[in-house]
Biopython code that builds the backbone (N, CA, C, O; Angstrom):
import numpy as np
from Bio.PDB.StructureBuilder import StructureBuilder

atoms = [
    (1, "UNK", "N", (-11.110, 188.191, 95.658)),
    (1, "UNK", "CA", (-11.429, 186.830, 95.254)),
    (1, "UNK", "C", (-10.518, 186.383, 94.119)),
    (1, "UNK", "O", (-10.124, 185.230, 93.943)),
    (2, "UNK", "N", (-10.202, 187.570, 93.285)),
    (2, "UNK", "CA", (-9.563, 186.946, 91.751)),
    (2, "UNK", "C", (-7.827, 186.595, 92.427)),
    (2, "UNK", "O", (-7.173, 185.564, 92.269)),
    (3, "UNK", "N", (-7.404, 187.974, 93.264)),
    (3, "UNK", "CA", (-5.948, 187.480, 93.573)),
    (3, "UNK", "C", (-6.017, 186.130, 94.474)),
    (3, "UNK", "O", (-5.164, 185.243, 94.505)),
    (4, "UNK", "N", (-7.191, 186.185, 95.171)),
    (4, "UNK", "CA", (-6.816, 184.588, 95.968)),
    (4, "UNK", "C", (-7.322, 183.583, 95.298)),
    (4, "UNK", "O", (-7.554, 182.574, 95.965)),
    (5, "UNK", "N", (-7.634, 183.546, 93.844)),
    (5, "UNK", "CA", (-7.723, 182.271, 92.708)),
    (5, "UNK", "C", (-6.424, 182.107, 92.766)),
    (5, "UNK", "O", (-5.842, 181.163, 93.301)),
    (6, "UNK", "N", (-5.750, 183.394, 91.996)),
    (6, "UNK", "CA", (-4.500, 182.916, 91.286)),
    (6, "UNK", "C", (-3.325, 182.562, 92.174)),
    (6, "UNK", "O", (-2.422, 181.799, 91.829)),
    (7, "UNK", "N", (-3.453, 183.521, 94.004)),
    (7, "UNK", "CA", (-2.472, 182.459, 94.636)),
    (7, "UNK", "C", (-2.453, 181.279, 94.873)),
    (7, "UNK", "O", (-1.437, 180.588, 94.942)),
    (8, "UNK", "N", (-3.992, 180.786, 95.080)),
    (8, "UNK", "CA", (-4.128, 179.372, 95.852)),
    (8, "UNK", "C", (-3.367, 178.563, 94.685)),
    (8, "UNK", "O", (-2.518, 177.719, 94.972)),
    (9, "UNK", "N", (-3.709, 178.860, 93.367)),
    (9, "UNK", "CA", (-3.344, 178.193, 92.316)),
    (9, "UNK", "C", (-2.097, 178.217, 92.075)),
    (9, "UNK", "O", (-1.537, 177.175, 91.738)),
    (10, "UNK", "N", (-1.353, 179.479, 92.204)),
    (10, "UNK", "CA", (0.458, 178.921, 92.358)),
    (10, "UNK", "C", (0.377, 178.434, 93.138)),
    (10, "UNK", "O", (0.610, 177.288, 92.753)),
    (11, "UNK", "N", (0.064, 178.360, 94.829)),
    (11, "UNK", "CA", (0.646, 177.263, 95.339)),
    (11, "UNK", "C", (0.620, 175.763, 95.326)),
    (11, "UNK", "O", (1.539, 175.074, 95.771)),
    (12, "UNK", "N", (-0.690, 175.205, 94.691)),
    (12, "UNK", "CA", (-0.894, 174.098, 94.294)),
    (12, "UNK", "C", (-0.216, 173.628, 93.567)),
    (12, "UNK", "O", (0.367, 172.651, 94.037)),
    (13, "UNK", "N", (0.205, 174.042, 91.774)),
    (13, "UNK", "CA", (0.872, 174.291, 90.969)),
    (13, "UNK", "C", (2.701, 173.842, 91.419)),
    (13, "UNK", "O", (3.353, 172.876, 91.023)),
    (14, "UNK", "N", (3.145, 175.043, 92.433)),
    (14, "UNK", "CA", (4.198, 174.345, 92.777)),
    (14, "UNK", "C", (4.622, 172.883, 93.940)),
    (14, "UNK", "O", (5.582, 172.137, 94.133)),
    (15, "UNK", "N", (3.393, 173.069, 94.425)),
    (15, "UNK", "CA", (3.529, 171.951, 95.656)),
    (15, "UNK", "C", (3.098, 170.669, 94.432)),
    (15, "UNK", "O", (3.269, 169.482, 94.709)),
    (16, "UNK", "N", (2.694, 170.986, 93.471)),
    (16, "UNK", "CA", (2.533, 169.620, 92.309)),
    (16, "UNK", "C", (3.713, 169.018, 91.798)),
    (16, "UNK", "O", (4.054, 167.863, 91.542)),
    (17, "UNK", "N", (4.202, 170.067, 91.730)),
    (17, "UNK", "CA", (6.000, 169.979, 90.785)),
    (17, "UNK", "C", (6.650, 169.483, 92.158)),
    (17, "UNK", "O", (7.057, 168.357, 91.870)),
    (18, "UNK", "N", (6.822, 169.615, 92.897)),
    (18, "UNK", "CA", (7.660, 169.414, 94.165)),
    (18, "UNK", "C", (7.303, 167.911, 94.677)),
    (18, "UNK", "O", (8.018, 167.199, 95.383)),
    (19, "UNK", "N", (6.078, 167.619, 94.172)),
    (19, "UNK", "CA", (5.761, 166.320, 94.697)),
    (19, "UNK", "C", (6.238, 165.018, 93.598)),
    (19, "UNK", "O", (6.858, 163.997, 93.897)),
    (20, "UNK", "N", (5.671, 165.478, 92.112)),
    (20, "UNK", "CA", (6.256, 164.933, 90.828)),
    (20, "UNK", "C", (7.580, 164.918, 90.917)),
    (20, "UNK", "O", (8.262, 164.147, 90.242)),
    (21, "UNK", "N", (7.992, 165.628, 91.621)),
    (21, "UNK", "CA", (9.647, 165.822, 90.957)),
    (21, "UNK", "C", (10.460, 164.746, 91.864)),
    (21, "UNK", "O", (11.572, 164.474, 91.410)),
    (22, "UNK", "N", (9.999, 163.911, 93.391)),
    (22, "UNK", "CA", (9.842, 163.017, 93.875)),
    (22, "UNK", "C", (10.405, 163.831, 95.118)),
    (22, "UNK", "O", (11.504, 163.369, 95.427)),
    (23, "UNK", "N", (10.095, 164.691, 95.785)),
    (23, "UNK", "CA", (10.970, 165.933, 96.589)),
    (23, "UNK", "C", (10.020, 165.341, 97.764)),
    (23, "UNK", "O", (10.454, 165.284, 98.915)),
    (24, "UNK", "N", (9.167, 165.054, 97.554)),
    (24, "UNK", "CA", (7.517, 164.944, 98.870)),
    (24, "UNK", "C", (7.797, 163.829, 99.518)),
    (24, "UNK", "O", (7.981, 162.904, 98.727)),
    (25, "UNK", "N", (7.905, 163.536, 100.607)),
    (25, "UNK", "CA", (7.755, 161.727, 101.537)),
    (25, "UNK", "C", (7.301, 162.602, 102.696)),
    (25, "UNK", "O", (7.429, 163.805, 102.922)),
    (26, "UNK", "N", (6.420, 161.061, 103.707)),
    (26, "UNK", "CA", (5.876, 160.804, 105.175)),
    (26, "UNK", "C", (6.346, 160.304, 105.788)),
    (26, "UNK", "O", (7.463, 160.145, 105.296)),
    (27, "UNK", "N", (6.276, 159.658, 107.062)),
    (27, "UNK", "CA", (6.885, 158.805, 107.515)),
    (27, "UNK", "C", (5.676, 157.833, 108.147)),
    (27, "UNK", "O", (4.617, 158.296, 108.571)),
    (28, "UNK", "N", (6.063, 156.197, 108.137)),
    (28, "UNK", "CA", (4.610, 155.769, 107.977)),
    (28, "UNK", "C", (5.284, 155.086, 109.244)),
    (28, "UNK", "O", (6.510, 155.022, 109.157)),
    (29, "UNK", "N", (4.674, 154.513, 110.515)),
    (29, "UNK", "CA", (5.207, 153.699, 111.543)),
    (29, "UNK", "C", (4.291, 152.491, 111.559)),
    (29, "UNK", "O", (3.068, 152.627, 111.522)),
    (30, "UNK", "N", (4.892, 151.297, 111.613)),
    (30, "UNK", "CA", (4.285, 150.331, 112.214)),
    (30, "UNK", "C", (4.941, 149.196, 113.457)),
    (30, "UNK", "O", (6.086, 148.902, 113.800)),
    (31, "UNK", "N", (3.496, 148.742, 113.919)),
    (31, "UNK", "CA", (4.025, 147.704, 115.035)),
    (31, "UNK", "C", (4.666, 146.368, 113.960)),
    (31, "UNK", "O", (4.378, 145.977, 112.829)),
    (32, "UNK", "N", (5.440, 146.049, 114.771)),
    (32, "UNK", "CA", (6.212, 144.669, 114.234)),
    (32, "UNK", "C", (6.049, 143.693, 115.226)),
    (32, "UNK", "O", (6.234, 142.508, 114.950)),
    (33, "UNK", "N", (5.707, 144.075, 116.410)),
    (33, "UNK", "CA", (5.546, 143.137, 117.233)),
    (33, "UNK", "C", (4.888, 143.522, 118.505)),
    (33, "UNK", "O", (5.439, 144.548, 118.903)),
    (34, "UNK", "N", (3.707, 143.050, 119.526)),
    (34, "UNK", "CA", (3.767, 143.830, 120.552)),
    (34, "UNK", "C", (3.689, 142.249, 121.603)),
    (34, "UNK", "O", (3.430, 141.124, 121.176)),
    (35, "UNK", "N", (4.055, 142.705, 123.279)),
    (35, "UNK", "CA", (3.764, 141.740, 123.848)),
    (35, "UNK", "C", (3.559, 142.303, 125.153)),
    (35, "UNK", "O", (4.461, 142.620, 125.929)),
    (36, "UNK", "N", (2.125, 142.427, 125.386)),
    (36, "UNK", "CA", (2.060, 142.919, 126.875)),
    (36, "UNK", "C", (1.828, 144.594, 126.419)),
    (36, "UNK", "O", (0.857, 144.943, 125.748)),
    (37, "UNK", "N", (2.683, 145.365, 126.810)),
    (37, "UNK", "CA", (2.388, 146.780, 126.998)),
    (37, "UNK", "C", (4.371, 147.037, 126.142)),
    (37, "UNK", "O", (4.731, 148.206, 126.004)),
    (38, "UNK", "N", (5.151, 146.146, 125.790)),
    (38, "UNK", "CA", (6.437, 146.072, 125.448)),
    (38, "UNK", "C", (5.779, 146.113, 123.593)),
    (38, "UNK", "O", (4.932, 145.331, 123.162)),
    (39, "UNK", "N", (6.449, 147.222, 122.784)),
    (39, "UNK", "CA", (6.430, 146.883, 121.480)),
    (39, "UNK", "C", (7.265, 147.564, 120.604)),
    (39, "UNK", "O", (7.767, 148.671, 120.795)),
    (40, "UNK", "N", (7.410, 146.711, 119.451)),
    (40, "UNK", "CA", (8.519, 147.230, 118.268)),
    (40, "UNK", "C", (7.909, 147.617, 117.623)),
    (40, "UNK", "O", (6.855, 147.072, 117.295)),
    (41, "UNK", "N", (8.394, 148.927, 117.089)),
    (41, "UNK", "CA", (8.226, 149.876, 115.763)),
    (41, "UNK", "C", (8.877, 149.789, 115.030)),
    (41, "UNK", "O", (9.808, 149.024, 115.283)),
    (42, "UNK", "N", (8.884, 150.264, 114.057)),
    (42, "UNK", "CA", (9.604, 150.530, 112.621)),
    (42, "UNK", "C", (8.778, 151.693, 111.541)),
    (42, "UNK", "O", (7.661, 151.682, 111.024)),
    (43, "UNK", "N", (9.856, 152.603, 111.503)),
    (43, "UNK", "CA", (9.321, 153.957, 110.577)),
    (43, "UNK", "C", (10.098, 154.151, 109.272)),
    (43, "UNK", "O", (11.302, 154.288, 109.053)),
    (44, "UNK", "N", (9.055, 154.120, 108.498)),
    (44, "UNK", "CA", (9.596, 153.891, 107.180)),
    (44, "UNK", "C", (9.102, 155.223, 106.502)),
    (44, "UNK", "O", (8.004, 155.756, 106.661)),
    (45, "UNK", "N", (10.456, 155.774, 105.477)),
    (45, "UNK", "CA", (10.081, 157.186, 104.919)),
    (45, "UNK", "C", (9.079, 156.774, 103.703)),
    (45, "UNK", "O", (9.582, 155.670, 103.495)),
    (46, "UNK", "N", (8.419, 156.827, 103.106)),
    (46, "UNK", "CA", (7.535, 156.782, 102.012)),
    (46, "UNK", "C", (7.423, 158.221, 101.191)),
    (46, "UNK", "O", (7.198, 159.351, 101.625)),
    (47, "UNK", "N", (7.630, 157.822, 100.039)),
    (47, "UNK", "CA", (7.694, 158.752, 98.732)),
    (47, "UNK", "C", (5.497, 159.137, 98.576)),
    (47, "UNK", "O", (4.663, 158.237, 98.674)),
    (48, "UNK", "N", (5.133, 160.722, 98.322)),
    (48, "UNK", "CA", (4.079, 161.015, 98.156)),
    (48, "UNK", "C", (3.387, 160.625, 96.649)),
    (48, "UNK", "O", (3.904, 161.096, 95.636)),
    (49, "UNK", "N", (2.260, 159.791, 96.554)),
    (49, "UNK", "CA", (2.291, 159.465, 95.153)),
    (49, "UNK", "C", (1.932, 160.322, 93.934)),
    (49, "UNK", "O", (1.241, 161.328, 94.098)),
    (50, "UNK", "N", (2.402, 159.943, 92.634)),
    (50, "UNK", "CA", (2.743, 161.219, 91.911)),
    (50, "UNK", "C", (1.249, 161.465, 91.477)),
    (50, "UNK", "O", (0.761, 162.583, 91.318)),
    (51, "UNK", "N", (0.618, 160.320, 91.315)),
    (51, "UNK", "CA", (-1.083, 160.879, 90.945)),
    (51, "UNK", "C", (-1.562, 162.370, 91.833)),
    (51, "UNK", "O", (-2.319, 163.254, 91.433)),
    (52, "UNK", "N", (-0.903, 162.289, 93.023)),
    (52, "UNK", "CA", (-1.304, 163.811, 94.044)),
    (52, "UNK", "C", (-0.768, 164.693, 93.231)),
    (52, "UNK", "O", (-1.456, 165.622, 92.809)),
    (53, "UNK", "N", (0.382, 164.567, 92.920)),
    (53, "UNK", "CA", (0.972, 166.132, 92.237)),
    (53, "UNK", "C", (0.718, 166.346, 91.065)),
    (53, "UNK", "O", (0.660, 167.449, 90.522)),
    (54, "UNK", "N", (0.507, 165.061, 90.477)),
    (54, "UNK", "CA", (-0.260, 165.866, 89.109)),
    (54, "UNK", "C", (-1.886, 166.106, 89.318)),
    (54, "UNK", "O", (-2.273, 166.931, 88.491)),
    (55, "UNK", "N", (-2.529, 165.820, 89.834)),
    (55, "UNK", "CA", (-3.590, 166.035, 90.575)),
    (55, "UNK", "C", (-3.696, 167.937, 91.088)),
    (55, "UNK", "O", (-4.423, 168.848, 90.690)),
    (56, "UNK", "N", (-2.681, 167.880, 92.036)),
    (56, "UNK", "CA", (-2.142, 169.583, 92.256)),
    (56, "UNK", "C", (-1.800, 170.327, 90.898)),
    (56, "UNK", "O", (-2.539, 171.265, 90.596)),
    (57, "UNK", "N", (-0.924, 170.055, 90.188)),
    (57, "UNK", "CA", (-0.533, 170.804, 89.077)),
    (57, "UNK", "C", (-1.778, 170.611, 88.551)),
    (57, "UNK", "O", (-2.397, 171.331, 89.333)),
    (58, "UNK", "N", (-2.760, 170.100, 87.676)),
    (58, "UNK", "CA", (-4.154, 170.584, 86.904)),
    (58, "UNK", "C", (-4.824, 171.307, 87.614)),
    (58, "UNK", "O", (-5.288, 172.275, 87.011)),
    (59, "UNK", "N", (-5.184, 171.205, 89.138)),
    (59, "UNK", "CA", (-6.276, 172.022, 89.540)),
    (59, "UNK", "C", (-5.395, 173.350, 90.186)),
    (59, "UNK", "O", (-6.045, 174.394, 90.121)),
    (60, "UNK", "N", (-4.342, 173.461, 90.658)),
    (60, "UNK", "CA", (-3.348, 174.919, 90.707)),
    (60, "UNK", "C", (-3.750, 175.455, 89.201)),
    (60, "UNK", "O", (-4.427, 176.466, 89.012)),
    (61, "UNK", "N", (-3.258, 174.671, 88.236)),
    (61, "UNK", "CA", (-3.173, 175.343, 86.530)),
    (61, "UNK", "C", (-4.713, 175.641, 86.386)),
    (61, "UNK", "O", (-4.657, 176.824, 86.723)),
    (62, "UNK", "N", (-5.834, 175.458, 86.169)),
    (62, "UNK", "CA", (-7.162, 175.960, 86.516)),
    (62, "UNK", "C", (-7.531, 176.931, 87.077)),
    (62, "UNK", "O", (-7.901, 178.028, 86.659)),
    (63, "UNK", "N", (-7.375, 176.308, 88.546)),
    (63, "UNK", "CA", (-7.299, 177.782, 89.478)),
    (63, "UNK", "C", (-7.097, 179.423, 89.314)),
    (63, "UNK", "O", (-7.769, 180.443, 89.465)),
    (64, "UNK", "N", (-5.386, 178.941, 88.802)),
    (64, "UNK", "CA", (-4.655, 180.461, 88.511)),
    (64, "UNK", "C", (-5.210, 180.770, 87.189)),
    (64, "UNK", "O", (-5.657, 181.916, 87.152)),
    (65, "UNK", "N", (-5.319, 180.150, 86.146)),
    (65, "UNK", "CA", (-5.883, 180.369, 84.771)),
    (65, "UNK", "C", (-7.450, 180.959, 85.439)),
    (65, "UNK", "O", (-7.593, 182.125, 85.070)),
    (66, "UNK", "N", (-8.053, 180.720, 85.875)),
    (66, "UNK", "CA", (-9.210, 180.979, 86.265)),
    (66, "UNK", "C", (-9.665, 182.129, 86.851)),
    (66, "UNK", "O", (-10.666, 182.809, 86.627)),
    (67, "UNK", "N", (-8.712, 182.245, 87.689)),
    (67, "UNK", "CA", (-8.239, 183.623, 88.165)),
    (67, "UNK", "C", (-7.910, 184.654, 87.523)),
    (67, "UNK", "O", (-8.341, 185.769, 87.817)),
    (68, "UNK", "N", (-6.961, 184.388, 86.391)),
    (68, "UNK", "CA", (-6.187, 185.948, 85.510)),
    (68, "UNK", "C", (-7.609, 185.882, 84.630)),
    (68, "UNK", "O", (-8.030, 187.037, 84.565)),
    (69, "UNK", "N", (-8.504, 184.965, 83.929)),
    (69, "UNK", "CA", (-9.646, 184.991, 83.190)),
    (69, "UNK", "C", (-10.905, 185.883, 83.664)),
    (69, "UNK", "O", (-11.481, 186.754, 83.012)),
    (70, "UNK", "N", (-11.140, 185.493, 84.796)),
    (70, "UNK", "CA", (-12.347, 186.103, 85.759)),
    (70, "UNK", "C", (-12.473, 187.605, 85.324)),
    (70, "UNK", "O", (-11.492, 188.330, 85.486)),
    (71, "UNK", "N", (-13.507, 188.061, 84.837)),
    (71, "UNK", "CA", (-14.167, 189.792, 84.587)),
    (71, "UNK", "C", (-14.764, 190.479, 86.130)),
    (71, "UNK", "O", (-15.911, 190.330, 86.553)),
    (72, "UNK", "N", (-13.803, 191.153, 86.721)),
    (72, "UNK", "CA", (-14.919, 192.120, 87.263)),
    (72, "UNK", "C", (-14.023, 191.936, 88.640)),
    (72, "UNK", "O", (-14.357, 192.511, 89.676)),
]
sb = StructureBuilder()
sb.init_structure("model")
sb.init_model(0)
sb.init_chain("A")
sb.init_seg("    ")
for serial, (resi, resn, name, xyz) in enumerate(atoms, 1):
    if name == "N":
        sb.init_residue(resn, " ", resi, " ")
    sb.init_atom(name, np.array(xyz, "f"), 0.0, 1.0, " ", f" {name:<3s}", serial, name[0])
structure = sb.get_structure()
């Protein structure tokens, strides 16, 4: 249980930094037009917002802190 605190928590931790650091995007598609069963798309890359990765980095930093803390 204690080593799988402190991994889950590095990986959060770095997938936080990776997202902050602006490294993270989706790709979002939308219709632009449809007519009949005929339609236009358009896919746009979008950046992941940084509230997520710092969001990840506190609860990774918890986690793993939580983990090396834990007795027993």
């Amino acid at each position: 249980m204690r080593a799988g605190l402190i991994i889950v928590g590095i990986i959060l931790l770095v997938a936080g930094i990776w997202v902050v650091s602006g490294h993270a995007s989706y790709q979002d598609t939308e219709t632009l037009l449809q007519v009949g069963t005929a339609k236009i798309t358009a896919t746009h890359d979008k950046g992941v917002p940084q509230w997520i990765g710092i969001a990840g980095i506190v609860v990774g930093g918890l986690l793993a802190v939580g983990g090396f803390m834990k007795k027993g």
